[in-house]
N, C-alpha and C positions, 0 to 999 in steps of 0.2 A: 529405797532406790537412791543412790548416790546421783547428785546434784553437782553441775558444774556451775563456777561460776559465771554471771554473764557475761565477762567480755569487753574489751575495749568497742567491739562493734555491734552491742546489745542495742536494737530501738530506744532511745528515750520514753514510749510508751509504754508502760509497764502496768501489772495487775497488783495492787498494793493490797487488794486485799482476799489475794486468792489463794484459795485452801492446795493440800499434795493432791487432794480428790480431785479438785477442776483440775489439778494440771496434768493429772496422769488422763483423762478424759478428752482434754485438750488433742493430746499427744497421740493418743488414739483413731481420735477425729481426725486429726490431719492425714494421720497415716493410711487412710481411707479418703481421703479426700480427692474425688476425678479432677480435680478442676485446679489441684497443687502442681505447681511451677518444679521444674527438676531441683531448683537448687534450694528450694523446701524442703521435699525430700528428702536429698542426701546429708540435709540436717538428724535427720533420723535415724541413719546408718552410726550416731554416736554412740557408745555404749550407753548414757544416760537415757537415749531413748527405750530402751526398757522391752515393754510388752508393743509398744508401739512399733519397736523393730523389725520384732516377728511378723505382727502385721503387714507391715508395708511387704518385706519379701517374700511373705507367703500366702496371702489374700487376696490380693489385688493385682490388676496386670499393670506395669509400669514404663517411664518412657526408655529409650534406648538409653540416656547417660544413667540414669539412676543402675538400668543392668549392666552397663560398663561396668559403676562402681564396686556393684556388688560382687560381681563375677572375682575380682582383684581384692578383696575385701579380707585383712590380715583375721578375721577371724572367722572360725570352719563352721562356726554356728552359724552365720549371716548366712555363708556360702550353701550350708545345707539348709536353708530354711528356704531361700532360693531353687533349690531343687527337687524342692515337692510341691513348687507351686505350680499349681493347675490351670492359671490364669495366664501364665505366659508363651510363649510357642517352643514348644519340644526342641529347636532350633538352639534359644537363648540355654534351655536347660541343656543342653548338651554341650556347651562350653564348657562344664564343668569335668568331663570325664577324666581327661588326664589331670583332677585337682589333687597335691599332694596327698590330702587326707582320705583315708581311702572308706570314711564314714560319708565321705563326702561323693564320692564316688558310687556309693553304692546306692545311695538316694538319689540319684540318678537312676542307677537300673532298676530301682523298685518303684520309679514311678510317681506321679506326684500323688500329693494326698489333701483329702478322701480320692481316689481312686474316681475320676468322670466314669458315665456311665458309658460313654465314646470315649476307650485311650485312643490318643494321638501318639502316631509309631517317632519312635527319636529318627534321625536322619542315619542312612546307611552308615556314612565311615562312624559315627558314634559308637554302633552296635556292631563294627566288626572290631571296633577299637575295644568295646567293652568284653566282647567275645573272646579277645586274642590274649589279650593283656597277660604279665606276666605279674609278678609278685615283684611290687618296691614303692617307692614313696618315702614320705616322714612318717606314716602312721602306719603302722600293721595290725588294725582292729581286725581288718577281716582280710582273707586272702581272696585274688586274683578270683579265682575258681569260687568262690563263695559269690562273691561282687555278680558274675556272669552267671549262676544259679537265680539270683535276685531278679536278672534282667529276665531269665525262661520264663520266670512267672508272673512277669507284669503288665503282660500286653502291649508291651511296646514293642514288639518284632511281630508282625503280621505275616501271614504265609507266604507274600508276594515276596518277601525279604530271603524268603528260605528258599523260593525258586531262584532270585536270581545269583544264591551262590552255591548253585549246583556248578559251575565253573572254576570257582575262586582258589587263586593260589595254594590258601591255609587249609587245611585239613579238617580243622574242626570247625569249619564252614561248609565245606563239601558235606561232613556228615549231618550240620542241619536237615541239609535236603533229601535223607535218606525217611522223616518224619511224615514226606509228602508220600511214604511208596504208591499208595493208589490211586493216586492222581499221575505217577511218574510213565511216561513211555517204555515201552520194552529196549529201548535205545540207553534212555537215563539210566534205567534201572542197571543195563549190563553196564554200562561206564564206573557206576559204583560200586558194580559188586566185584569189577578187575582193578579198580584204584591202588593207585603206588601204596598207597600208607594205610597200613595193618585196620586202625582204629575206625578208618572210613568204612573198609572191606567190612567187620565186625558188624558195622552199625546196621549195613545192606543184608548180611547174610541172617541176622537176625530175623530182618523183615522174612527171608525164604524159608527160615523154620517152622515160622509162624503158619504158613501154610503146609507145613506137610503133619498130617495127620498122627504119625509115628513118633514123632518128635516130640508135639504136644504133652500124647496121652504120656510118655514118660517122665516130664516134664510136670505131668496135673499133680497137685497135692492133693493129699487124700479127704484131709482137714478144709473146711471151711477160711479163706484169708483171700486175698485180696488180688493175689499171682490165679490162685484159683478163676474165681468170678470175673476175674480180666479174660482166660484162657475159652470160660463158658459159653461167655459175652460175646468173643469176638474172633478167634482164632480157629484152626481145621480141626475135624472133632474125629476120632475113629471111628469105625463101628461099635466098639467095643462100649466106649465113651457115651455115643447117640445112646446106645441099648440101656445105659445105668442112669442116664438125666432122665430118659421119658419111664423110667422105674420109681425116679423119686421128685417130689413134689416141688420139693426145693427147687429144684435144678431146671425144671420145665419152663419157667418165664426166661431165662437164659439162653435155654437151647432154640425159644421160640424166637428171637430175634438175631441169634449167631448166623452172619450170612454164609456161612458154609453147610448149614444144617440143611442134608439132604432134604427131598422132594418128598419120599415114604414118611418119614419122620413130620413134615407139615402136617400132614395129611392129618395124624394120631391127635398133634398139638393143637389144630382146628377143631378139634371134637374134645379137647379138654373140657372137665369138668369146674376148671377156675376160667372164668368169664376172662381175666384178664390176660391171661395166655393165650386166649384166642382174640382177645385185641391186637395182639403184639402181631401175631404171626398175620392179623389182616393189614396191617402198617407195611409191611414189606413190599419190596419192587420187585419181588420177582416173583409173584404167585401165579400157580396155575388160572387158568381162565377158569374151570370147572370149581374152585376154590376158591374163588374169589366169590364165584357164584352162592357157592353154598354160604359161605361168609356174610353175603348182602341181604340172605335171609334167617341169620342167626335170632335164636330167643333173646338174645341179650339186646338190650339196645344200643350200648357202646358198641358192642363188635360190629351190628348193622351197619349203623352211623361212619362208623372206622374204613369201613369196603364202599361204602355206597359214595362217601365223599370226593374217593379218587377211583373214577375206573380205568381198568386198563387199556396201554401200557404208561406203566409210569417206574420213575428214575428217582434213585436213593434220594439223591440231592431234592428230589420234590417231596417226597415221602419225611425225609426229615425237616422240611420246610411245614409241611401241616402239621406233622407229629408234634411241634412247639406248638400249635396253634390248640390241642385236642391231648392235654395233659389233665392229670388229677387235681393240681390244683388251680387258685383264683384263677379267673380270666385274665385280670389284667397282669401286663405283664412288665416288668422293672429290669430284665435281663441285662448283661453288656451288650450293647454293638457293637460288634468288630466283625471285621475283614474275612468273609466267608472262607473256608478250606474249598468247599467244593460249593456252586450255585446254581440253581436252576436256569433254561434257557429264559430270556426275556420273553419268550412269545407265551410262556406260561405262565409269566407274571399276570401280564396283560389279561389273558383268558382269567386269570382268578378272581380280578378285580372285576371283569363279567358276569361270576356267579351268582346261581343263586344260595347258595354253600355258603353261610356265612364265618364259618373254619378257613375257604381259602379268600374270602375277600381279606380277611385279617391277615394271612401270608402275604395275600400282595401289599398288601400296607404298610410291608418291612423292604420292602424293596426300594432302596433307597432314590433307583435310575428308571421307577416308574414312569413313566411319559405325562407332560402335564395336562393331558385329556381326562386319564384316567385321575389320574391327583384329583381334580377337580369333583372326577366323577364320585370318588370314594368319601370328601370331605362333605358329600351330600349322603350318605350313608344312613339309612337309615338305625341302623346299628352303632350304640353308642360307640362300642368300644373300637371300632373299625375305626372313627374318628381320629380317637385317641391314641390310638395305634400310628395311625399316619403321621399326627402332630408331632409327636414322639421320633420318628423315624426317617421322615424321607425331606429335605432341603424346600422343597418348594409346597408345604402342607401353608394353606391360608394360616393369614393372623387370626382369622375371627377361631379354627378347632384350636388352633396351641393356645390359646388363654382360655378357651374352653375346658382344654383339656389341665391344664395350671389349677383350676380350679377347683374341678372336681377329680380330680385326682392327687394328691396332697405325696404320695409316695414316686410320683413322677416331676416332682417343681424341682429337685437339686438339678436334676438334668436341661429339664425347661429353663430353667433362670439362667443358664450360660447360653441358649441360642437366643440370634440375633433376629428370628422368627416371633418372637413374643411378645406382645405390644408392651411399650412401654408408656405411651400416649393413651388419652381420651379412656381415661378408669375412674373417672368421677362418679360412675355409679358402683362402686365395688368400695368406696369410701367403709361405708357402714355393714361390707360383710360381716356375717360371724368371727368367718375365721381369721384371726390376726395376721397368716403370711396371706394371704390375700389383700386383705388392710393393706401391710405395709407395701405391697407392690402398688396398691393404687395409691397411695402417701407417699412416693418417688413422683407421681407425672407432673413432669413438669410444664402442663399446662393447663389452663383452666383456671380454679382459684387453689390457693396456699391449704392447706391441711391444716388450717386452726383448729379444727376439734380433735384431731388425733397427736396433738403436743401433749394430751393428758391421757390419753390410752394405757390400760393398766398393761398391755405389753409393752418388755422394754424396746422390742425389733421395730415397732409399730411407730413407738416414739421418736427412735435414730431416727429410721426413714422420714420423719413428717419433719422434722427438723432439720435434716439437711436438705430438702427441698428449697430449690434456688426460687422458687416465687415469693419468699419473706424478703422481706426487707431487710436492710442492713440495720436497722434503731432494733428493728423485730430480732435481728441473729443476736447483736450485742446482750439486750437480757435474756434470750436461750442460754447463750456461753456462760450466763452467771448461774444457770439453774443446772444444780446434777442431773434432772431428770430427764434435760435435752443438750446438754453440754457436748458430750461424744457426737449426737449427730450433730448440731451447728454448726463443730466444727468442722467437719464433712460436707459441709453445704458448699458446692461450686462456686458460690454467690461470692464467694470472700476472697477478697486480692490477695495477692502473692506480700504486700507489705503487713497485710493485717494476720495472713497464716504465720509468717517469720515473727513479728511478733508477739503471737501466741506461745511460739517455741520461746521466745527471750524470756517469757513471764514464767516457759517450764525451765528455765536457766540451762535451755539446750545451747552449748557452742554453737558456734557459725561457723 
C-alpha cells in the first residue's frame, strides 16, 4: 500500500513503533468507527486509505458531509462502492444515477449488496430516470437498456411504482403497468390496449393472448422448456391441451394449479394418484364445495390438511398467503419481503392470528399492518416459529422474540441485525453463549461491565466487538491499539476522540 507522507499538519503524536499491520488495522477501525467525527472520515476517502475505504463507503451508514464527499468523489470506485451500500438510504444512493460512469450507474439499479432481506424501493424520479435513460456518459461499459434490465431485477421497483405509471408520459413506463394485468380494471386494461405507441399496445395485447386458448395451444412447444411450463402453469389451456396433460404424468401438477384449468378436469386431478397433484388442486380458490369436501377427507394427510386449513370461500391472494406457509421444505422461513402484487383483506389477517391453524397463525405473522392487539397476541404463541415469524416481519414484534429469534435462528441475524427492533442493551447473560455471533452481539452492549474476557475469544468477530466497546477505558484502548488481536476493534471503539482517531490516521501517514 503506498504511504503518503505525513504532512505539515500531521499530530506531533506519533506511533514510532508501529508495524504496516497496526496501521492497516488502525485504518480499518476507524473506518467502522460510529463515534468518528466527519472530517475523520473524509481522511479516508484518500487513496492511501486502501481497504479502509471500501469500508467506510460500503459497510457502514455515514454522516451527510462524508456522502456529499463521496457522491462528488474523482474516483468511480469510491463512487460505486457507495452504491451498494445497504446501510444508507436508497435516497443518498440514488444521487448517483445520472453518474458519468455507467458501472456506476448500474450499481445503483442492482441494488446494494449482499442484497437486505427487505429491499428498499429507490425513489420515483430515480427509477424513471433509470428506466428512460438513453446511452451516453464517459464510460460505455454497459448500455442504457442493460443498466434498466439490472434495475427489473433488483427489487428496487415495487408494484406500487408500476401502478402509478399507468399514466406517465413515456411509453416504456405505461408498459410497466401492463405486468399488473390482473389486478388492472377493465378501464386500465382498455386504455392500454388502445395506447398511441405500438410497444405499449404489444405489451397489453400480449396479456389478451394469454387468455385465449387457441392462441396458446399454437403457441405450446412440443419439447419440455421453459415457454412450455410457463404456458402449463399459467395461461388458457384448450381442450385439446387439458385432454394431453391429464394423459401424461408430467403435465398433471401444472395443469393442477393453471387457473384456467376447467372444472371437469379438477374433478380427474383430485383423484390423481400422485398425492401431490391433489395437494395443488386443494390450494386453489376456486374449488367446488363438493370438492373441497371430498378433499378434507382425502387418504393423504397433506391433501386433508391443505382443504381443511382453509374453507370456503376463499381468494387467491389468501390461498397463496398459506401456500408459503404449507410448502415442502424447512419451516422456517428466510424469504425477501417485499411489497405484495396482490394482498389479502386485513380482516383476514386478523382472523388467522385467531386460529387454531397453526399454517395461518404463521400468515398472519407476515402481515406487516397487523394491529398491536394481535402482535402481542402472536408474540405469546405458543409455537415457536410463529414467534419468529413475527420478529422477523412485522415493525412493532417485542424486543424480548427478535433477540429471541436472533438466537436461535442464526440464518435470520443478517436481517435481524439492521432492525432497530433488536436489543442492543442488557445481553450480559449471552456473554458466554456458544455461539460466537451471539457473543459478539452481547460484546457490543454498552452497558453493564466491559467484555474483558472476550478480548481473547478465539473468534476474530467476537474480539472486534469486545474491543470496540466504549466501557474500556482509554489506558485499556491504548494497549488494545498496540495488540493485533484487538487493534481493528479499539479502534472502532466510540470511546476515542476525534484527536486521538486523526492521530491514528497521522501514524497510518494518511494526509489531512
Amino acid at each position: 500500500m503506498t504511504r503518503h507522507p505525513a504532512g505539515p499538519h500531521s499530530s506531533p503524536k506519533a506511533e514510532p513503533d508501529s508495524t504496516p499491520a497496526l496501521e492497516d488495522l488502525w485504518l480499518r477501525g476507524v473506518a467502522a468507527n460510529a463515534g468518528a467525527p466527519a472530517d475523520v472520515l473524509l481522511r479516508l476517502l484518500d487513496p492511501a486509505g486502501g481497504e479502509a475505504r471500501r469500508i467506510l463507503c460500503e459497510k457502514r451508514s455515514l454522516p451527510q458531509e462524508v456522502m456529499d464527499s463521496v457522491i462528488v468523489h474523482p474516483d468511480a470506485g469510491v463512487r460505486r462502492s457507495f452504491a451498494r451500500n445497504p446501510h444508507v438510504p436508497p435516497a443518498q444512493r440514488a444521487r448517483l444515477v445520472e453518474d458519468p460512469h455507467s458501472l456506476v450507474r448500474a450499481q445503483v439499479a442492482s441494488g446494494p449488496h449482499p442484497r437486505p432481506r427487505q429491499p428498499r424501493p429507490l425513489p420515483d424520479d430515480a427509477l424513471v430516470f433509470l428506466l428512460t435513460a438513453e446511452d451516453g456518459g464517459a464510460s460505455g461499459h454497459l448500455t442504457a437498456n442493460e443498466i434498466a434490465w439490472e434495475l427489473v431485477s433488483s427489487y428496487q421497483m415495487p408494484p406500487s411504482f408500476r401502478y402509478r405509471m399507468l399514466g406517465h408520459e413515456h411509453p416504456a413506463l405505461r408498459a410497466l403497468a401492463t405486468d399488473l394485468w390482473s389486478g388492472l380494471t377493465s378501464e386500465q386494461r382498455s386504455a392500454l390496449l388502445a395506447d398511441p405507441h405500438p410497444d405499449v399496445r404489444a405489451r397489453a395485447e400480449h396479456h389478451v393472448r394469454t387468455a385465449d386458448p387457441a392462441v396458446m395451444e399454437a403457441e405450446l412447444p412440443e419439447r419440455a422448456c421453459h415457454h412450455r411450463w410457463s404456458i402449463l402453469n399459467n395461461y388458457a389451456l384448450s381442450e385439446a391441451v387439458v385432454e394431453a396433460c391429464l394423459a401424461d404424468p408430467e403435465c398433471r401438477w401444472s395443469l393442477a394449479g393453471n387457473p384456467y384449468t376447467p372444472g371437469y378436469a379438477l374433478v380427474r386431478l383430485a383423484r390423481d394418484v400422485d398425492p401431490a397433484v391433489r395437494v395443488r388442486v386443494a390450494a386453489r380458490a376456486d374449488l367446488d364445495p363438493a370438492l373441497w369436501a371430498e378433499l378434507a377427507e382425502d387418504s393423504d394427510e397433506r391433501v386433508r390438511t391443505r382443504a381443511r386449513v382453509q374453507p370456503l370461500p376463499r381468494t387467491r391472494a389468501q390461498c397463496e398467503a398459506v401456500d408459503h406457509e404449507m410448502g415442502a421444505g424447512p419451516l422456517e422461513c428466510c424469504c425477501l419481503i417485499l411489497e405484495p402484487y396482490e394482498t389479502p383483506d386485513p380482516d383476514w389477517y386478523g382472523a388467522c392470528a385467531m386460529s387454531e391453524e397453526v399454517a395461518l397463525r404463521l400468515a398472519a405473522a407476515r402481515c406487516p399492518t397487523l394491529p398491536a392487539d394481535l402482535v402481542r397476541r402472536l408474540a405469546r404463541d405458543p409455537h415457536e416459529e410463529v414467534r419468529h415469524r413475527l420478529a422477523s416481519w412485522h415493525p412493532l414484534a417485542p424486543a424480548a422474540i427478535v433477540l429471541a429469534a436472533f438466537v436461535a435462528r442464526p440464518d435470520q441475524r443478517p436481517h435481524l441485525l439492521v432492525q432497530s427492533r433488536l436489543p442492543r442493551t442488557g445481553l450480559a447473560h449471552l456473554l458466554g453463549h456458544e455461539d460466537p455471533e451471539v457473543r459478539a452481539l452481547a460484546a457490543a452492549d454498552p452497558t453493564g461491565r466491559a467484555p474483558v474476557e472476550l478480548l481473547s475469544d478465539p473468534d476474530e468477530h467476537v474480539r472486534r466487538a469486545a474491543a470496540a466497546n466504549p466501557l474500556f477505558s482509554r489506558d485499556t484502548l491504548e494497549t488494545l491499539l498496540q495488540d493485533p488481536a484487538t487493534a481493528e476493534g479499539a479502534a472502532a471503539n466510540p470511546g476515542l476522540t476525534g484527536v486521538r482517531l486523526h492521530a491514528l490516521l497521522d501514524s497510518a501517514r494518511l494526509p489531512r
